[in-house]
C-alpha positions as a LaTeX table, in Angstrom:
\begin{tabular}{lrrr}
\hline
Residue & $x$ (\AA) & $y$ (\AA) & $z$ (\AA) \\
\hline
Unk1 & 22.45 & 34.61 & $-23.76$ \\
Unk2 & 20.47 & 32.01 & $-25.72$ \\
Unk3 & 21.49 & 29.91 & $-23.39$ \\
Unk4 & 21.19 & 31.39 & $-20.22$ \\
Unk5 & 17.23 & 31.55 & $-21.56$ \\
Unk6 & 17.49 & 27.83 & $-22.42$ \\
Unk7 & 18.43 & 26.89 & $-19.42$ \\
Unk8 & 16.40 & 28.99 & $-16.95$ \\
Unk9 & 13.20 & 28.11 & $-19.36$ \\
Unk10 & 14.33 & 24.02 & $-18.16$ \\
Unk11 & 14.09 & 24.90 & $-14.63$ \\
Unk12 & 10.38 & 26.54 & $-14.96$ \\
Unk13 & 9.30 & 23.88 & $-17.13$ \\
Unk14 & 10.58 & 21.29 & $-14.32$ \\
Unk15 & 9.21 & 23.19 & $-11.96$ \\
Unk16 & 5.57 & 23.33 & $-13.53$ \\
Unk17 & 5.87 & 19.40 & $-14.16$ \\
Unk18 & 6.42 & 18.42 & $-10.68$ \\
Unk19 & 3.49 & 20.58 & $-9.95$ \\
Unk20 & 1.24 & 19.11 & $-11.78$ \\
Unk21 & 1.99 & 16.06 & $-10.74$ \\
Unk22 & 1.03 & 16.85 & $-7.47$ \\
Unk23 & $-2.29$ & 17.89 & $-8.95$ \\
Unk24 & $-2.78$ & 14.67 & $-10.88$ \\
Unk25 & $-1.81$ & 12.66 & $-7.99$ \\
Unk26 & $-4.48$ & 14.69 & $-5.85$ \\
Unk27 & $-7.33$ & 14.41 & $-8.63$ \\
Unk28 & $-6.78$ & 10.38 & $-8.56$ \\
Unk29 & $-9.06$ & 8.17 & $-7.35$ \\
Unk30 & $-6.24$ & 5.67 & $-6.44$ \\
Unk31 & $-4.05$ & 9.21 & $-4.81$ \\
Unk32 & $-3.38$ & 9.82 & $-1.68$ \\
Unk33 & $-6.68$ & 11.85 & $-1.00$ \\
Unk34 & $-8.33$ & 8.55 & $-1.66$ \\
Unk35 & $-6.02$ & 6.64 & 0.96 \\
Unk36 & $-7.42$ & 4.99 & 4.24 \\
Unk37 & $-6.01$ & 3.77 & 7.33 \\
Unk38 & $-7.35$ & 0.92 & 9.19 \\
Unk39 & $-7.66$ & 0.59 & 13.31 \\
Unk40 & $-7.92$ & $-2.75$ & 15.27 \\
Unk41 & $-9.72$ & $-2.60$ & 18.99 \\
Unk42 & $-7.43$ & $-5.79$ & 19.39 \\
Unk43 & $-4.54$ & $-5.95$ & 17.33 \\
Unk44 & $-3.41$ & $-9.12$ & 18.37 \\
Unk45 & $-6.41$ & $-11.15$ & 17.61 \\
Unk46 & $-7.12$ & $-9.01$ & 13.96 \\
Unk47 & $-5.67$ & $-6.41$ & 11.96 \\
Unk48 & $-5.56$ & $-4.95$ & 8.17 \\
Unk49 & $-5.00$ & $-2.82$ & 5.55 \\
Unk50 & $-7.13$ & $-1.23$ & 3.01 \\
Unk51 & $-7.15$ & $-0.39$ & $-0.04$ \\
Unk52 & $-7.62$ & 3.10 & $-1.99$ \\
Unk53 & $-11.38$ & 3.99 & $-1.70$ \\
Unk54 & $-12.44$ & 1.46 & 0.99 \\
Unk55 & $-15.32$ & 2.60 & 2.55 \\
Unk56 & $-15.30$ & 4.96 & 6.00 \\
Unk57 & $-16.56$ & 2.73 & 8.53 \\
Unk58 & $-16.82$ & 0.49 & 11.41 \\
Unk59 & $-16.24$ & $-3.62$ & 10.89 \\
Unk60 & $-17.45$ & $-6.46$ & 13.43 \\
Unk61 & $-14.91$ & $-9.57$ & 13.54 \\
Unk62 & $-14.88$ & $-12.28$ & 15.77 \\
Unk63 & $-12.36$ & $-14.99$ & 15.43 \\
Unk64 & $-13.30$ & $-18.23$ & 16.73 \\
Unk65 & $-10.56$ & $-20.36$ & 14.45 \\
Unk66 & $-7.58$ & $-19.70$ & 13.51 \\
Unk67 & $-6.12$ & $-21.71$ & 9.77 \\
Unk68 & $-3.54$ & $-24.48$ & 10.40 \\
Unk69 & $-1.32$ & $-26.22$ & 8.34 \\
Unk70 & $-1.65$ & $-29.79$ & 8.35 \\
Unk71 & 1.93 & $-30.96$ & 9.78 \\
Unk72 & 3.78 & $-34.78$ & 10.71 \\
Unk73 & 6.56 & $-35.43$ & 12.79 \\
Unk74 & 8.88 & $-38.59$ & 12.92 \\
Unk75 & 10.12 & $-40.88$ & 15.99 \\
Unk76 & 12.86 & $-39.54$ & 17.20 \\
Unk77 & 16.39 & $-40.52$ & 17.00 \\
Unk78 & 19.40 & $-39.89$ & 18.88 \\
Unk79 & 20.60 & $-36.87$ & 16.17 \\
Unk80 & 20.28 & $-35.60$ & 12.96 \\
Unk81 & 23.07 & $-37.29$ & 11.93 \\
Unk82 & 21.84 & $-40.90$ & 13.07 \\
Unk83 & 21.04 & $-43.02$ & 10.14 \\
Unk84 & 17.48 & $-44.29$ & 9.17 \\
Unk85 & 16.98 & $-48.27$ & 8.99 \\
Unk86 & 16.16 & $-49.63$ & 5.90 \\
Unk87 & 12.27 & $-49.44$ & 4.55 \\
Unk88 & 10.13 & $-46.36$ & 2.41 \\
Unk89 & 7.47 & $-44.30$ & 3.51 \\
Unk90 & 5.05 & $-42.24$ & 1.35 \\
Unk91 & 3.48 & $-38.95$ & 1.39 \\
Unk92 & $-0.30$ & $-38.64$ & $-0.08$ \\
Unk93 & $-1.41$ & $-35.01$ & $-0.45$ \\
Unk94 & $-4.97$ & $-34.69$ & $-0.71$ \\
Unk95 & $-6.25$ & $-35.24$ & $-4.06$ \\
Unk96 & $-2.38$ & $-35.58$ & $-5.29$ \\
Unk97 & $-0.37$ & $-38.02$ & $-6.72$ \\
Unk98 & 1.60 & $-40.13$ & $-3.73$ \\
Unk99 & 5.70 & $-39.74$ & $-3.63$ \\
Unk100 & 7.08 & $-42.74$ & $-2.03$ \\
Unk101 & 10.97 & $-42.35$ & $-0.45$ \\
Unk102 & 13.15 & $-45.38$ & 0.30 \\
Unk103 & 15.67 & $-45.66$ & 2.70 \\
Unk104 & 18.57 & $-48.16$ & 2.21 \\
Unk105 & 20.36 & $-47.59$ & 5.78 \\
Unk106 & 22.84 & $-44.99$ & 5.03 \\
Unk107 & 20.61 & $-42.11$ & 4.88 \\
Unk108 & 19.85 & $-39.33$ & 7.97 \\
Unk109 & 16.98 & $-37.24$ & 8.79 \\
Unk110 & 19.05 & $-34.17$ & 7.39 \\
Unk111 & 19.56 & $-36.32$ & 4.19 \\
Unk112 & 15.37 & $-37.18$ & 3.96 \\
Unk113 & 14.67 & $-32.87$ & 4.74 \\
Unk114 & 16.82 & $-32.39$ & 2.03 \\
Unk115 & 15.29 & $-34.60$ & $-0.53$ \\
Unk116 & 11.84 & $-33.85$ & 0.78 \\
Unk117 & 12.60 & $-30.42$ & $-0.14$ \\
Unk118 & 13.80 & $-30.46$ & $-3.11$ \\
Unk119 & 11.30 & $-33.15$ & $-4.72$ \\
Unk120 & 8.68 & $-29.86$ & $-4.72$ \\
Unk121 & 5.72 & $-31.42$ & $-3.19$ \\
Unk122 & 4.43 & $-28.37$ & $-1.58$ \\
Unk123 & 5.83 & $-28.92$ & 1.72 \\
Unk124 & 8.75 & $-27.82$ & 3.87 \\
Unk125 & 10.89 & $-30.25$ & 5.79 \\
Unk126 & 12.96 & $-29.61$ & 8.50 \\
Unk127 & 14.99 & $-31.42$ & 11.71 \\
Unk128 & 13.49 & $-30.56$ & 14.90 \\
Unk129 & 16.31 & $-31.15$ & 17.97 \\
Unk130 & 15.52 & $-31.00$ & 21.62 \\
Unk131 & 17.09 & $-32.51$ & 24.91 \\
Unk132 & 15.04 & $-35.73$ & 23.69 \\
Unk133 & 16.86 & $-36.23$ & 20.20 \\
Unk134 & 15.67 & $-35.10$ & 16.79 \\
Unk135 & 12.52 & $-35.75$ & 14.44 \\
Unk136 & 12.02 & $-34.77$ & 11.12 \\
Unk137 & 9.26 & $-32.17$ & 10.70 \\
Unk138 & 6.78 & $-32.44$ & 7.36 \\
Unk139 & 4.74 & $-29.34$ & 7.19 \\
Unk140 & 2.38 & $-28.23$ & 4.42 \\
Unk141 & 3.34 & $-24.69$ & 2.58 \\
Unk142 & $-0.48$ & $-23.70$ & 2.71 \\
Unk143 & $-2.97$ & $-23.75$ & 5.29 \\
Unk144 & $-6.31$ & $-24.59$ & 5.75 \\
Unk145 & $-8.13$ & $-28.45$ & 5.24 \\
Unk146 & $-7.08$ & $-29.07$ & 1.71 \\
Unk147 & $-3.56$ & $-29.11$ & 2.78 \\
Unk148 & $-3.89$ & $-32.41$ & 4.72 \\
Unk149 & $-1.82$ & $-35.02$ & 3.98 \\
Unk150 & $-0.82$ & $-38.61$ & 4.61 \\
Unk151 & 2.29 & $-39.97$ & 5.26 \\
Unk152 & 2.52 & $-43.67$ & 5.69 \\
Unk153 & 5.33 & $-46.08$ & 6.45 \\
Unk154 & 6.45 & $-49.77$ & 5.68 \\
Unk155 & 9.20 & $-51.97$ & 6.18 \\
Unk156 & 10.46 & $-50.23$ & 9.03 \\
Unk157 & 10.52 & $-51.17$ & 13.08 \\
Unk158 & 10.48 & $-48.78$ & 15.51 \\
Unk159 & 10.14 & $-45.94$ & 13.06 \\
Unk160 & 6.93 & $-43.95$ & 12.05 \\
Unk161 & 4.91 & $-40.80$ & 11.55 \\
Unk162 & 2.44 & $-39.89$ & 13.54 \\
Unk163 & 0.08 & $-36.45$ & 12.31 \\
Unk164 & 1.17 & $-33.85$ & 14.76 \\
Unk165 & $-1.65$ & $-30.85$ & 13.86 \\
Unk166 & $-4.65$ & $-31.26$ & 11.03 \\
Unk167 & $-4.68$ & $-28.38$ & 8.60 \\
Unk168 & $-8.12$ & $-26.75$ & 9.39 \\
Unk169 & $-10.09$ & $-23.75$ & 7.77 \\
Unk170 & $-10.09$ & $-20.50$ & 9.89 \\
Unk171 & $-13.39$ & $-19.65$ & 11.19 \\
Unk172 & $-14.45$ & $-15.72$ & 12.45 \\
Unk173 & $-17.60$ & $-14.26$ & 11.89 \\
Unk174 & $-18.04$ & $-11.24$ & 9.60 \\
Unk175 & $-20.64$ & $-8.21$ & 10.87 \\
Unk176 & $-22.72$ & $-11.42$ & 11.87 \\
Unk177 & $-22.16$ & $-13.39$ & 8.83 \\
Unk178 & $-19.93$ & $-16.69$ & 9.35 \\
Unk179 & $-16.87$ & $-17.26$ & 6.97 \\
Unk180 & $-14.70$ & $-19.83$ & 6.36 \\
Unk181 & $-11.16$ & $-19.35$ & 4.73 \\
Unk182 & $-8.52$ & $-21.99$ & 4.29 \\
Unk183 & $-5.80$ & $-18.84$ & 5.14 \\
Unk184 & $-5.53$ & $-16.83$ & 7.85 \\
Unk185 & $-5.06$ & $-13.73$ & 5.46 \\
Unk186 & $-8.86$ & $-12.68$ & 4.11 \\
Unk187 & $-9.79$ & $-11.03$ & 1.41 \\
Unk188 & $-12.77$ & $-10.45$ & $-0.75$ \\
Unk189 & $-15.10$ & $-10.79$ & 2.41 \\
Unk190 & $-14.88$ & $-6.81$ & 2.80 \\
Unk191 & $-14.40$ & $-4.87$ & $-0.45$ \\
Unk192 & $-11.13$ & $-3.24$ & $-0.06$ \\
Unk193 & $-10.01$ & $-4.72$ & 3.03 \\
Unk194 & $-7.29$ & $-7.60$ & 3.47 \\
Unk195 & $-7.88$ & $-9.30$ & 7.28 \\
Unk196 & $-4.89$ & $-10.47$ & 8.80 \\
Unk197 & $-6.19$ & $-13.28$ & 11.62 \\
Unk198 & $-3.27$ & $-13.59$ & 14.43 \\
Unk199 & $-5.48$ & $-15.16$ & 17.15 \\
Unk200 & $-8.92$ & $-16.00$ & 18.56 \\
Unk201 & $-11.60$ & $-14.33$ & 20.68 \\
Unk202 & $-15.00$ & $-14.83$ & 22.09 \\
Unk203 & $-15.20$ & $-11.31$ & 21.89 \\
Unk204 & $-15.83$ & $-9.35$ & 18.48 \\
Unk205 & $-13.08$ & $-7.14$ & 17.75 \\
Unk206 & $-14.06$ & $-3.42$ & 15.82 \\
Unk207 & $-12.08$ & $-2.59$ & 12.99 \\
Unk208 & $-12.80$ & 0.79 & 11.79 \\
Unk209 & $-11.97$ & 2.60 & 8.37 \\
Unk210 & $-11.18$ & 6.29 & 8.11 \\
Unk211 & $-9.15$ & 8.27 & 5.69 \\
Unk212 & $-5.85$ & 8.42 & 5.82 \\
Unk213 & $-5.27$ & 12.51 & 6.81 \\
Unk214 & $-1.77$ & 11.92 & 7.21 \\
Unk215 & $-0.81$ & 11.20 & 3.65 \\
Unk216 & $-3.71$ & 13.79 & 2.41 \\
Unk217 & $-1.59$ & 16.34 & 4.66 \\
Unk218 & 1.64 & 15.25 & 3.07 \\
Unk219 & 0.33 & 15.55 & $-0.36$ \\
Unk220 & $-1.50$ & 18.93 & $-0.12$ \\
Unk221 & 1.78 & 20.37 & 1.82 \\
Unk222 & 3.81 & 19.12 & $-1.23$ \\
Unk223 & 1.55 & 20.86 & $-3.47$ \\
Unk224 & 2.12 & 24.15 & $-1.87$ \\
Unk225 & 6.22 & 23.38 & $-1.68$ \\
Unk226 & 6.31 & 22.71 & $-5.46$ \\
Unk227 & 3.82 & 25.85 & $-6.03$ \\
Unk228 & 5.94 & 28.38 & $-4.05$ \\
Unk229 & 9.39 & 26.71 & $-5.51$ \\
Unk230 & 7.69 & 27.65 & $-9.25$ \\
Unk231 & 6.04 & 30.80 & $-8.44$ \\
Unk232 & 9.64 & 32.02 & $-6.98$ \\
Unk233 & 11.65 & 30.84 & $-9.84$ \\
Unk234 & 9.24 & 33.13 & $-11.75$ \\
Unk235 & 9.13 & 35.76 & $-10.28$ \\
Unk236 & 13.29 & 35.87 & $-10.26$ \\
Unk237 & 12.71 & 36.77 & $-13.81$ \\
Unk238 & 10.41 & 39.82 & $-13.28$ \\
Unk239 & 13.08 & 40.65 & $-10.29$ \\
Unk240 & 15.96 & 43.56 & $-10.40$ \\
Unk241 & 17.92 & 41.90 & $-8.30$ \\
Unk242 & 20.90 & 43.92 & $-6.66$ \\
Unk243 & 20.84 & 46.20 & $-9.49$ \\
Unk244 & 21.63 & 43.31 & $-12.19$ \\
Unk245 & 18.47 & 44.47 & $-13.95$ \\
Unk246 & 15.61 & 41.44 & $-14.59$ \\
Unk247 & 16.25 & 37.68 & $-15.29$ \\
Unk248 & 16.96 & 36.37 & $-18.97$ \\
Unk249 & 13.61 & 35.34 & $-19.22$ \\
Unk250 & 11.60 & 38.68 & $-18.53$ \\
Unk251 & 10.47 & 39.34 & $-22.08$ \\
Unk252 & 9.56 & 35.65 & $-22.17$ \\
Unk253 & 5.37 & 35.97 & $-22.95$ \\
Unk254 & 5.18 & 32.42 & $-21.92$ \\
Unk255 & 6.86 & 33.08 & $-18.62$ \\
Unk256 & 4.72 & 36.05 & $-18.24$ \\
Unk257 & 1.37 & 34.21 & $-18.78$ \\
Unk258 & 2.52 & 31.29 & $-16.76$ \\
Unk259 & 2.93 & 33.59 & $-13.72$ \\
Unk260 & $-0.46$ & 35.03 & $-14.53$ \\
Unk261 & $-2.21$ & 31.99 & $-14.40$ \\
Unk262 & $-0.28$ & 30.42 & $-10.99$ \\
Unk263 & $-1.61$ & 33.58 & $-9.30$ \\
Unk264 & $-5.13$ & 33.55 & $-10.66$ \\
Unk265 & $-5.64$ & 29.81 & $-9.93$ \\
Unk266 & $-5.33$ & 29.91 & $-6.29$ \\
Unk267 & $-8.68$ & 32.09 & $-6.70$ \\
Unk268 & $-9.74$ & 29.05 & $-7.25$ \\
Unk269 & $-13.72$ & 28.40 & $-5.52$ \\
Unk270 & $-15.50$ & 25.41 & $-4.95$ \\
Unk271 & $-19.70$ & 25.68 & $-5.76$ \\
Unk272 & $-21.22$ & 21.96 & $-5.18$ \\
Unk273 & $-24.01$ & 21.38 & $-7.45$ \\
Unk274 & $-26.27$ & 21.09 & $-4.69$ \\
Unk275 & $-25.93$ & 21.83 & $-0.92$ \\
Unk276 & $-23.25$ & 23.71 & 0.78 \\
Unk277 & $-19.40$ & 23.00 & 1.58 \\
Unk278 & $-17.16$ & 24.15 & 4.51 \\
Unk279 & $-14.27$ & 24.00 & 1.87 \\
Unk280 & $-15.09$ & 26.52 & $-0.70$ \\
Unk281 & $-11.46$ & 27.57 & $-1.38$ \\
Unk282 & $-7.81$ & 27.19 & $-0.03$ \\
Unk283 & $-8.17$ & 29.70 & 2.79 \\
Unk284 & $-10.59$ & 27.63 & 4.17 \\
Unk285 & $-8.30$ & 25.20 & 5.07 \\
Unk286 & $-5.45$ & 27.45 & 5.75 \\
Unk287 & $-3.61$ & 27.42 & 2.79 \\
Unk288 & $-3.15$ & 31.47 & 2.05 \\
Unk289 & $-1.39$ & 33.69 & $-0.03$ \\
Unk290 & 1.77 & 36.03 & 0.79 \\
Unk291 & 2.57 & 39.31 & $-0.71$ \\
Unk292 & 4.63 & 37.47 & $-3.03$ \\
Unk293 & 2.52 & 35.25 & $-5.10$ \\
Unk294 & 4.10 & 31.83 & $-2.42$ \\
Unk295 & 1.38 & 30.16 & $-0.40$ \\
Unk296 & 1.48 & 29.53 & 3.49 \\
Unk297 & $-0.06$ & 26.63 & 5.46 \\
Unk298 & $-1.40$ & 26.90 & 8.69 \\
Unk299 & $-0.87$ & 23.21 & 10.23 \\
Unk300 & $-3.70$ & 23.49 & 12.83 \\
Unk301 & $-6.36$ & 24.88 & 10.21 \\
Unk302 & $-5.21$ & 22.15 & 7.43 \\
Unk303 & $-5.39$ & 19.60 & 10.30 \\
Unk304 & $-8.76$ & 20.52 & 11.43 \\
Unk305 & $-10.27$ & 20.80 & 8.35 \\
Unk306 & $-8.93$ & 17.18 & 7.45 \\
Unk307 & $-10.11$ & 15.29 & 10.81 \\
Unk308 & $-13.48$ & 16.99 & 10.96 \\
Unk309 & $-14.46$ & 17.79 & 7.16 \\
Unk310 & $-12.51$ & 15.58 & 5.00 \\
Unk311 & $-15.27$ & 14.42 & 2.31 \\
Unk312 & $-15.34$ & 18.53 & 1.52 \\
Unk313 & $-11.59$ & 18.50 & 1.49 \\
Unk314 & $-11.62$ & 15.79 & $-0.78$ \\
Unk315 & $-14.29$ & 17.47 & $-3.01$ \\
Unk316 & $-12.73$ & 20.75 & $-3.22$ \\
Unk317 & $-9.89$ & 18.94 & $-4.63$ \\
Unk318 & $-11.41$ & 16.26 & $-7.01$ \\
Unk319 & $-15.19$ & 18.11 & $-7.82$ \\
Unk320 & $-17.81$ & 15.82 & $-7.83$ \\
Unk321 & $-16.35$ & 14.28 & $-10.51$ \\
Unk322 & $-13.00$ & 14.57 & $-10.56$ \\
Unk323 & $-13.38$ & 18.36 & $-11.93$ \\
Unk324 & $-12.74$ & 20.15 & $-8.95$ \\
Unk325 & $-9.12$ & 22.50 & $-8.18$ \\
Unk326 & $-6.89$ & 19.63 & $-9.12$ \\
Unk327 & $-8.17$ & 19.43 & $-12.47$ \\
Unk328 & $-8.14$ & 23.24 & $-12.91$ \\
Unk329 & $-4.52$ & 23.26 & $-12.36$ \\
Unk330 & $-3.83$ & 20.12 & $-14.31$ \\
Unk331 & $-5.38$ & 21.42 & $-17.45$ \\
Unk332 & $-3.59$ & 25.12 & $-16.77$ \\
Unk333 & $-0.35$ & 23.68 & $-16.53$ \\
Unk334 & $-0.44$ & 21.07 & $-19.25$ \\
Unk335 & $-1.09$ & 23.59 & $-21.48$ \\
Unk336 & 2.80 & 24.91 & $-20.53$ \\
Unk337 & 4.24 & 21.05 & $-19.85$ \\
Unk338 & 2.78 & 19.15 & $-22.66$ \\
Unk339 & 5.78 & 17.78 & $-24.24$ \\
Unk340 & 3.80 & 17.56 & $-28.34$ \\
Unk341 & 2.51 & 21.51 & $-28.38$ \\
Unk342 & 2.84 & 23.07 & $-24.67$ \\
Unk343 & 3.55 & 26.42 & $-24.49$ \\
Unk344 & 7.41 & 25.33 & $-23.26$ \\
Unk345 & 8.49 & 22.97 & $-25.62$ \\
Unk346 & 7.12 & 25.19 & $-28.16$ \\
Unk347 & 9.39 & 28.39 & $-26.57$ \\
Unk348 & 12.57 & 26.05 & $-25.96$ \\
Unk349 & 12.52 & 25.17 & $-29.75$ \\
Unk350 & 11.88 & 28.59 & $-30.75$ \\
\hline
\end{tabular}
């Protein structure tokens, strides 16, 4: 008998724990009620993400500049296999300390990538082949004008660099203000947004913030699954179920008061300190309650009321200051989950 108790007392107690972490995550400022999405007019000149909190609204870009990586290519040789003559060149990164590489005859462009590569001078090599031949390929890891380089030969005939692209600073224009960056990945310039530059335009391109109603819908709707999966494991106890007689944990006061409070909390109504709100309770954006204490969601009302009303979705939810439902139910059911003196840990050692 003991337990039987023990263990359906476990299951509530998970239940009310997963619960309340749904309420947690929907009282956070950093939760999915606090996510955004971002839209590009032209995705293939900008795009980006956002981050929790970034502001609602509509962003002006226009890229005129793209970043480039300052890169060098070699004279090309029959293959990648066909030996170097005899000389050095050296490779000067701006500001840096030059790395000179000799070549005594015996070595091949695969054999210089190689070496290039594994000296860690902040660039990739690689052997480029065509119908032509092959060249070796020097390329800076980062973009932008500080990643120029110099790569200079001597000794050698017929054999050279030559600078195939300068590394340059991307250019775009910012709601009118002009910005430089030596990436083609932004940040900073917006707060909360990361720009991802993938080509140019003359003409601006509109990126526009908005909240993210598809992970707010996921998170509310797992609220309600968790809250029906814990009222019903409840009210099992409290049930005579083919004539069995009530569940182990019937007596259970804790159990008894726990189901109490679940059904009392979804009375739950939001009063702003000032002004009005078309989100005073659940109801009012579809979320209802059955004859047996479990909650239904009407998709089209909860949908609605997030495209067209989300700032009073939100604040139902997180209060003005995070002290709205979410933190009702929090502090309800951490009084029952609270592993030092919650109602629970206190019954399972009793």
């Amino acid at each position: 008998m003991l337990q039987s108790q023990e263990n359906a007392l476990t299951q509530i107690q998970t239940g009310a724990s997963n619960l309340d972490a749904d309420a947690q995550s929907l009282n956070s400022l950093t939760g999915p009620l606090a996510a955004t999405t971002v839209t590009s007019s032209n995705s293939s000149v900008v795009t980006a993400t956002s981050a929790s909190g970034t502001a609602s609204g509509n962003n002006v870009i226009t890229v005129k500049n793209l970043a480039t990586n300052d890169s060098w290519s070699s004279s090309e040789l029959a293959s990648a296999s066909t030996t170097i003559p005899a000389g050095s060149f050296t490779i000067t990164p701006a500001g840096g300390d030059a790395t000179t590489i000799t070549t005594d005859g015996t070595q091949t462009l695969s054999d210089l990538a190689a070496q290039i590569n594994g000296d860690n001078l902040g660039l990739s090599a690689n052997v480029i082949t065509d119908a032509g031949g092959s060249r070796l390929s020097i390329v800076s890891n980062t973009s932008g004008s500080a990643s120029d380089f110099t790569v200079t030969t001597s000794g050698y005939t017929g054999f050279a660099f030559t600078e195939v692209e300068a590394g340059a600073d991307a250019s775009l224009a910012v709601n009118g203000n002009q910005i430089s960056s030596a990436s083609n990945t932004v940040t900073g310039v917006i707060p909360g947004l990361t720009l991802n530059l993938l080509g140019t335009s003359s003409s601006p391109v509109t990126l526009s913030v908005a909240p993210d109603t598809s992970q707010a819908s996921t998170a509310i709707n797992q609220f309600v699954s968790d809250y029906n999966s814990l009222i019903s494991a409840v009210n099992t106890q409290f049930t005579d179920t083919n004539g069995e007689g009530e569940g182990v944990l019937s007596a259970d006061p804790t159990v008894r008061t726990l189901q109490s409070d679940l059904l009392q909390s979804i009375d739950y109504t939001y009063k702003p300190s000032s002004g009005a709100t078309t989100m005073p309770n659940l109801s009012s954006m579809g979320i209802t309650m059955n004859s047996d204490g479990t909650l239904s969601v009407d998709s089209a009302t909860l949908d609605s009321a997030l495209k067209n009303n989300y700032s009073d979705v939100q604040q139902f939810f997180q209060g003005a200051s995070l002290n709205g439902f979410a933190n009702s139910m929090d502090q309800q059911l951490t009084s029952f989950t609270s592993p030092g003196n919650g109602a629970f840990t206190i019954d399972l050692q009793s």
